[in-house]
C-alpha positions as CSV (number, residue, x, y, z in Angstrom):
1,X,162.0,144.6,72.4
2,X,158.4,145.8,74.0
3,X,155.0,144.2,73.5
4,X,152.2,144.6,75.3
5,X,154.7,147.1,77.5
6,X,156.1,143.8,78.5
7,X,159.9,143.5,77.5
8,X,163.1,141.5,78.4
9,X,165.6,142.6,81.3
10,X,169.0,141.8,82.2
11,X,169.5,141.6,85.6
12,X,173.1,141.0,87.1
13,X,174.1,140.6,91.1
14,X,177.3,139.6,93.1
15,X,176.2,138.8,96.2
16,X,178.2,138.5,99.3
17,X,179.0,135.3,99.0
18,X,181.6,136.4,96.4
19,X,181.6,133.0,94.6
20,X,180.9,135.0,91.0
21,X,178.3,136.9,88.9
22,X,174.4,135.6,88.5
23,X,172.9,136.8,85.5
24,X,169.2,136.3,84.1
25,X,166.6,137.2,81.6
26,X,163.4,137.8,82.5
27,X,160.2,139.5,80.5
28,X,158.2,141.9,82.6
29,X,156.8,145.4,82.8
30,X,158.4,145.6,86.0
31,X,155.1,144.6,87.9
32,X,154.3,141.3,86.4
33,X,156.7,138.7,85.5
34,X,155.4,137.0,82.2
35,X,158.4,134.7,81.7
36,X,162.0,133.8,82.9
37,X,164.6,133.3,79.9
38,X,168.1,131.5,80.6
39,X,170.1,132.7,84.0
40,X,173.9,131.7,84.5
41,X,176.8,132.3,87.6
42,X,180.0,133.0,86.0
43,X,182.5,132.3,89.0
44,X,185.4,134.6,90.0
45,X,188.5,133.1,90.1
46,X,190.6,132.7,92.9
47,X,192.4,135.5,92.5
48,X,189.7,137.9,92.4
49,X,187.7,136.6,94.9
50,X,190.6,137.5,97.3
51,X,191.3,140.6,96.1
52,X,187.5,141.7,96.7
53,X,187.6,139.8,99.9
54,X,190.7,141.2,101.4
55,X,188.3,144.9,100.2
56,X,185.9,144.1,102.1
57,X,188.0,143.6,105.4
58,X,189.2,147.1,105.1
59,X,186.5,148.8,102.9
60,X,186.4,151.6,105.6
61,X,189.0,153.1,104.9
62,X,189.7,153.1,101.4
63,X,189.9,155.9,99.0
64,X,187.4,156.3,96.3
65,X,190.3,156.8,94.0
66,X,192.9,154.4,95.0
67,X,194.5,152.3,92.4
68,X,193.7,148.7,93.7
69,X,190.0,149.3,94.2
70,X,189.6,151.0,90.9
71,X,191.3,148.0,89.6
72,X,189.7,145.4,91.1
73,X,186.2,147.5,90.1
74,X,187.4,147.3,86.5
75,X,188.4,143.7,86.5
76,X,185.0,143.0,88.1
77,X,182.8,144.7,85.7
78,X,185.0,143.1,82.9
79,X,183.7,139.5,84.3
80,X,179.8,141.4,84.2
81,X,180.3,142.2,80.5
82,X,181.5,137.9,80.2
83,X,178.4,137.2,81.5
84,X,176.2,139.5,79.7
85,X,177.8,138.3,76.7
86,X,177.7,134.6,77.5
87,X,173.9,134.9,78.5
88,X,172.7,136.6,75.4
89,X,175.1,133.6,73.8
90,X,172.4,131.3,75.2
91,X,169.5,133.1,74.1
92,X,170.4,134.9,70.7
93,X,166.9,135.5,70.1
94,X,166.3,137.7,72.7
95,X,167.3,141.4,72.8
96,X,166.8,143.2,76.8
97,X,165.6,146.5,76.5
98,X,167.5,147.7,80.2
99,X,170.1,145.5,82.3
100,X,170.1,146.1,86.1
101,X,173.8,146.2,87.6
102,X,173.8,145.7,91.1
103,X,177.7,145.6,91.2
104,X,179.5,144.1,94.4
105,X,178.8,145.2,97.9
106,X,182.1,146.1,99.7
107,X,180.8,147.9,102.8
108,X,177.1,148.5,104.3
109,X,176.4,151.0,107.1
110,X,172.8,152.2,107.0
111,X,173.6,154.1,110.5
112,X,175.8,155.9,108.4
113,X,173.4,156.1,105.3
114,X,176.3,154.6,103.3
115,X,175.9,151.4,101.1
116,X,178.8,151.3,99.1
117,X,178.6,148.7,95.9
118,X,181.6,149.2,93.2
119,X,181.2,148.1,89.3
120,X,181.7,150.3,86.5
121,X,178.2,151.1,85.0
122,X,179.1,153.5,82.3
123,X,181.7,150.8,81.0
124,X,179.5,148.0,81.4
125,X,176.5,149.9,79.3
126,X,179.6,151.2,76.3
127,X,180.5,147.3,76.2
128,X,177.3,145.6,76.0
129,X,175.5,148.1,74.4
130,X,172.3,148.3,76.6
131,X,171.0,151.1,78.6
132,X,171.7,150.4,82.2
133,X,170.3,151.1,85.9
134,X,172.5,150.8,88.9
135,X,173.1,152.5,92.0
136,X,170.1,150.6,93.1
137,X,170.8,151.4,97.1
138,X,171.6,155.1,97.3
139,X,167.9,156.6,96.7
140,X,166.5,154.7,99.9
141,X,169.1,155.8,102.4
142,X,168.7,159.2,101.1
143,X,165.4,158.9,102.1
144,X,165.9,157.6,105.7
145,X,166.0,153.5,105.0
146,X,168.4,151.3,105.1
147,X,169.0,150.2,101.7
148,X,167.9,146.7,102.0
149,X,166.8,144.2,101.6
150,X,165.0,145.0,97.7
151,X,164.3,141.6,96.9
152,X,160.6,141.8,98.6
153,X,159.2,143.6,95.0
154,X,160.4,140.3,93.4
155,X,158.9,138.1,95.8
156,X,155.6,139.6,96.1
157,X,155.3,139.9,92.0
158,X,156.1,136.0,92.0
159,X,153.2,135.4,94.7
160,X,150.9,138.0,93.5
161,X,148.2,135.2,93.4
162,X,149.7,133.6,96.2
163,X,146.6,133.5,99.1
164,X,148.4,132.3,102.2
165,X,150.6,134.4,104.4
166,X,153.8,133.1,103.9
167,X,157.6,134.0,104.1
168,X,160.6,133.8,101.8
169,X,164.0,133.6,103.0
170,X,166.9,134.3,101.0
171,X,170.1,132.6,102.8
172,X,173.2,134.4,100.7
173,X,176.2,135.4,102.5
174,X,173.6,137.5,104.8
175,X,170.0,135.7,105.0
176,X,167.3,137.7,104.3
177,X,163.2,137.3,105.2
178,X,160.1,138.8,103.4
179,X,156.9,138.3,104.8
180,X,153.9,138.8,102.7
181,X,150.8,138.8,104.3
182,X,147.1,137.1,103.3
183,X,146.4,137.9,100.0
184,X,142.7,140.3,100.3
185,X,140.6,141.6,97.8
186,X,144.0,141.9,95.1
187,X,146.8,143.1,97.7
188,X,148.6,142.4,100.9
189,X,150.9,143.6,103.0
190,X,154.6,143.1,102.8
191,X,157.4,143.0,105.7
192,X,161.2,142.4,105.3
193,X,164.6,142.6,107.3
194,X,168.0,141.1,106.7
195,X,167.5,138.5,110.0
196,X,171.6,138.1,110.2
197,X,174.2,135.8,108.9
198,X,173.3,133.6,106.0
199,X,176.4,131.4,105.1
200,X,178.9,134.1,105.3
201,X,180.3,133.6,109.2
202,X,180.3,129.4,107.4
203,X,182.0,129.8,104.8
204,X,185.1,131.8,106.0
205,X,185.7,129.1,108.5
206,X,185.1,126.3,105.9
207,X,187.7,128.4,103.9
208,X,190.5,128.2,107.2
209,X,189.7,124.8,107.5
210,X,188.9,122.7,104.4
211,X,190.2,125.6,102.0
212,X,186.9,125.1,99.8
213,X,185.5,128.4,100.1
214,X,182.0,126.9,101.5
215,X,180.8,123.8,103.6
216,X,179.7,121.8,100.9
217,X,176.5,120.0,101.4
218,X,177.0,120.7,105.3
219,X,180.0,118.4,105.2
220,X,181.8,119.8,107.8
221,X,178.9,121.0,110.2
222,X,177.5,117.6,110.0
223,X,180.2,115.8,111.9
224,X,180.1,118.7,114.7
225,X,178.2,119.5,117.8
226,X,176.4,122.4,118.5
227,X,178.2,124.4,121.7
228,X,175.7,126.0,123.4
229,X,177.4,128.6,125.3
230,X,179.1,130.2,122.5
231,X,175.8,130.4,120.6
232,X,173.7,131.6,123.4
233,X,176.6,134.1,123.2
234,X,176.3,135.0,119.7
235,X,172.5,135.2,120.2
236,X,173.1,137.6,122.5
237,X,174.5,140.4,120.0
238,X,172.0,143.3,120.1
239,X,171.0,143.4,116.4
240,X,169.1,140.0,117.0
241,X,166.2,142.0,119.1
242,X,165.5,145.0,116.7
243,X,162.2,144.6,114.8
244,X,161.8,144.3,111.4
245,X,162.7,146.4,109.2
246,X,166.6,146.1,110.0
247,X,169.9,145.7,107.9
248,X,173.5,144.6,107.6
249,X,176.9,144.2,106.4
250,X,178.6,140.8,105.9
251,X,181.1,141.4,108.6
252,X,179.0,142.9,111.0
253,X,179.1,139.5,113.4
254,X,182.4,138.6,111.7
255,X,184.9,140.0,114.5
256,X,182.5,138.9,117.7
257,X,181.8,135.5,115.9
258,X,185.3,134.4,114.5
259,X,186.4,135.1,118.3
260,X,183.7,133.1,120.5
261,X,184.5,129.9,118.2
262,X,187.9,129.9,117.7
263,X,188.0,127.7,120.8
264,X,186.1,125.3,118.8
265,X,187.4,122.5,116.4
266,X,186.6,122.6,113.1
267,X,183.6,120.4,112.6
268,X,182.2,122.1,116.0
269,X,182.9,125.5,114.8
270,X,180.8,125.0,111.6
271,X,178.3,123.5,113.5
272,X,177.6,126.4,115.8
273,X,177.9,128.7,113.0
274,X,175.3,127.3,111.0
275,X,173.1,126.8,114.1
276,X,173.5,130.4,114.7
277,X,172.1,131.4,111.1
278,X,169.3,128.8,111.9
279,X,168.5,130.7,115.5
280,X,168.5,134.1,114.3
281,X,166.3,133.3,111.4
282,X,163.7,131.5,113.6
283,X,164.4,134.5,116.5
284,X,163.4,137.9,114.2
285,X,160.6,139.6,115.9
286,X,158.2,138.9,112.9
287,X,155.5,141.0,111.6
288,X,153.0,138.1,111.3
289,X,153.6,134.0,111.3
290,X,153.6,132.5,107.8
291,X,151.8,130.0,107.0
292,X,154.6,128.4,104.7
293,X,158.5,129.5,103.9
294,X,160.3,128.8,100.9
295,X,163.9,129.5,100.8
296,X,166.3,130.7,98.1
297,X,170.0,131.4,97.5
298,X,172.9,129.3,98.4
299,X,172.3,128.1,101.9
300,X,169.2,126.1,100.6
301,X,171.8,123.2,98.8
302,X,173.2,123.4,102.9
303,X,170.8,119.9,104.4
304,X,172.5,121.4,108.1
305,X,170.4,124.4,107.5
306,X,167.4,123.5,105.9
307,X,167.0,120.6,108.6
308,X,167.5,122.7,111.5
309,X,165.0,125.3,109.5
310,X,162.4,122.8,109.5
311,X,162.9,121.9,112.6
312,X,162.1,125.6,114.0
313,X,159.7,126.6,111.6
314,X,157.8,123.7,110.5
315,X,156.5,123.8,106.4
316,X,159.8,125.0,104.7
317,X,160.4,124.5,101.3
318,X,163.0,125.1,98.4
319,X,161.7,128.0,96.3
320,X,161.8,125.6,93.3
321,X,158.7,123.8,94.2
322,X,157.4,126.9,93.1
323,X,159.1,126.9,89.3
324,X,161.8,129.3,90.6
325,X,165.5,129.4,90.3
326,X,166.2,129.7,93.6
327,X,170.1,130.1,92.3
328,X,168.9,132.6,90.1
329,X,166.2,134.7,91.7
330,X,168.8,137.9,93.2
331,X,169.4,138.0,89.6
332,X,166.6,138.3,88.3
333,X,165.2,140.7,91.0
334,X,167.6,143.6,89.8
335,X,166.4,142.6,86.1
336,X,162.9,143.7,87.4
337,X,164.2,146.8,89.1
338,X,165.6,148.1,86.5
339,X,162.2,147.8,85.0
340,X,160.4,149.3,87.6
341,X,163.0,152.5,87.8
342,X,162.0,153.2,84.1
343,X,158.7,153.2,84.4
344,X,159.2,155.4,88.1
345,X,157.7,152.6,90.3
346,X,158.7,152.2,93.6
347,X,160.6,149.1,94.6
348,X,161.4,149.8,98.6
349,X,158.2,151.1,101.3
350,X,158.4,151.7,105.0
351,X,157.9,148.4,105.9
352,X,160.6,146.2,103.7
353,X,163.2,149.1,104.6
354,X,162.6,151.6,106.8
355,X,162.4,154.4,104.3
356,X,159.6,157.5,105.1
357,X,157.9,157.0,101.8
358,X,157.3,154.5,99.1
359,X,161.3,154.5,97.0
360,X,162.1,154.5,93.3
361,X,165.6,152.7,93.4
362,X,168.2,152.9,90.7
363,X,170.3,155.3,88.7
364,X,170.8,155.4,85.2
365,X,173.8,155.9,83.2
366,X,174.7,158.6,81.4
C-alpha cells in the first residue's frame, strides 16, 4: 500500500553470524524512514546452521549446481518464507509493497569481484506473494567496489537530522563502521569499511569450548587474560592498515587466528579474540573522528566489548538510545533498499565502497 509515495517494506537478512533470519517492517520511500512496524529473528536450527557453516568452510570450491548447496539454499529460503509469514502474522494490517532478500553470505572476495549470497528469490516471491529485490551485492562489484558494507544508506537516513559527526558500528559476525560527517546546510558526507572481525573469530571458539554457539554475555572472555603477543600478532595482518573503504569475508582472519590462539586456554582465547575485534575497531584509519558512536548488532549484548570499546573510543552508546532496534536494524536496511532500487536510487558511493560512481543495488525477480 503507497501514500504520500511512502509504503511498507519487508526487509529480510542472515548475517554471518548464522544464528537465523531477521525480518522487519518498515514505511519509507526509500529516502525517509516514516515508521518501523514489528521485526523478528526466526533461528536456524542446529542442523542447518551446520550445514551452512560447514558451506562456508569450503564455499570455494563448490559447484553452483551441486545437490547439497542447492539443498541447503532451498531449505534456507523455506525458513525466509516462515518468517515473512510469521511477521505479517504480527501485523495483519499491514500489506509491503516490495520485500528485500539479502539471502546468506557463503563466500566474499571483492579482489575477485565475487560476493556470493545463496536464497532462492523467485521461490520466496511465488510463496509470499510479494515482488522481491535481491542480488543486492553484484551491481557494486561490477562497478569496481567491493560490495560492502550497504548498511551506511540506512544509517545516514536514520541521522538525517543528526548535526554531530558521529560513527555507527555494526558488530555482526564481521564488524562494520560508518562515519557520517557534520551535518551542513541539509547534507554530509558519509565514510564506511568493514574494520575486521565482529564476533565471528568469538564465537567459533565459544562453540569448541562451551558448545553454545556464542560467548554469552562475555562469559567466557571475562574470566581470561588478554595475551599480548598473540594479539600484537593478529594486529599485524595487513588488512588492518588499508584505509577505508575496505571489505571482508568471515573467514578471512579465521585460519591465521584459530592458529595463534590455539596455545591459549579457553577463557584466554576468548579474551584475546574479543580484544582483537576491540583493537581493530579502534585501529581503522578513519576518515574523520566522531564525535559519538552508537553500536548495533549482536556484539553490543557482549559487556567484554562494549567496555573495552568505551575504553578506546570514549562516548559509545547502544543504538537503542536512539529508538532503534539495534537487533533489527540489518533487517530493516535491505527493507529500505529494496525501496530505493525501485525508485533507481543509489544505495552504495565511492566512499562507503569503493565503487567509481554512485550504485543502484539489487535485482528484481522475474
Amino acid at each position: 500500500m503507497t501514500v504520500n509515495g511512502l509504503r511498507w517494506a519487508l526487509g529480510l537478512m542472515s548475517g554471518t553470524s548464522l544464528d537465523g533470519v531477521d525480518a522487519a517492517l518498515i514505511e519509507t520511500d526509500g529516502e525517509q524512514i516514516s515508521r518501523f512496524g514489528p521485526s523478528l529473528t526466526l533461528p536456524y536450527d542446529d542442523a542447518l546452521r551446520v550445514r551452512i557453516r560447514s558451506l562456508l568452510d569450503r564455499a570455494e570450491g563448490v559447484a553452483e549446481d551441486e545437490p547439497e548447496l542447492l539443498a541447503i539454499e532451498r531449505d534456507l529460503t523455506f525458513r525466509h518464507c516462515e518468517a515473512v509469514a510469521e511477521l505479517r502474522l504480527r501485523a495483519p494490517d499491514i500489506v509491503p509493497a516490495v520485500i528485500g532478500f539479502h539471502g546468506q553470505t557463503i563466500l566474499h572476495q571483492p579482489e575477485n569481484g565475487r560476493s556470493w549470497q545463496i536464497g532462492d528469490g523467485a521461490l520466496l516471491q511465488d510463496r509470499c506473494g510479494v515482488p522481491v529485490i535481491c542480488d543486492f551485492r553484484a551491481r557494486d562489484l561490477e562497478q569496481g567496489g567491493e560490495g560492502a558494507p550497504l548498511v551506511p544508506v540506512m544509517h545516514a537516513a536514520l541521522l538525517r537530522h543528526h548535526p554531530e559527526a558521529c560513527a555507527v558500528l555494526n558488530i555482526g559476525g564481521v564488524a562494520n563502521v560508518t562515519l557520517l560527517g557534520p551535518l551542513a546546510e541539509g547534507t554530509r558526507e558519509i565514510w564506511a569499511c568493514d574494520t575486521g572481525p565482529g564476533n565471528a573469530l568469538l564465537d567459533d571458539w565459544a562453540l569448541r569450548y562451551t558448545g553454545i554457539a556464542c560467548d554469552f554475555d562475555g562469559a567466557l572472555a571475562q574470566k581470561g587474560c588478554v595475551d599480548g603477543h598473540v594479539l600484537a600478532a593478529l594486529l599485524s595482518l595487513p588488512y588492518f592498515t588499508r584505509p577505508m573503504p575496505k571489505s571482508l569475508d568471515r573467514l578471512s582472519f579465521h585460519p591465521q587466528a584459530m592458529a595463534l590462539v590455539e596455545s591459549l586456554s579457553a577463557e584466554d582465547g576468548a579474551a584475546t579474540l574479543a580484544a582483537f575485534t576491540v583493537e581493530t575497531i579502534a585501529r581503522t584509519p578513519m576518515a574523520l573522528t566522531p564525535e559519538r558512536w552508537f553500536v548495533a548488532g549482536g556484539g553490543r549484548h557482549n559487556p567484554v566489548l562494549m567496555g573495552g570499546l568505551r575504553k578506546r573510543l570514549g562516548s559509545v552508546e547502544d543504538v537503542d538510545v536512539l529508538g532503534w532496534d539495534g537487533d533489527a536494524l540489518e533487517a530493516q536496511c535491505f527493507g529500505l533498499l529494496a525501496a530505493r532500487f525501485q525508485r533507481n536510487l543509489p544505495s552504495s558511493w565511492p566512499q562507503t565502497t569503493g565503487v567509481k560512481n554512485p550504485c543502484v543495488a539489487g535485482k528484481a525477480v522475474i
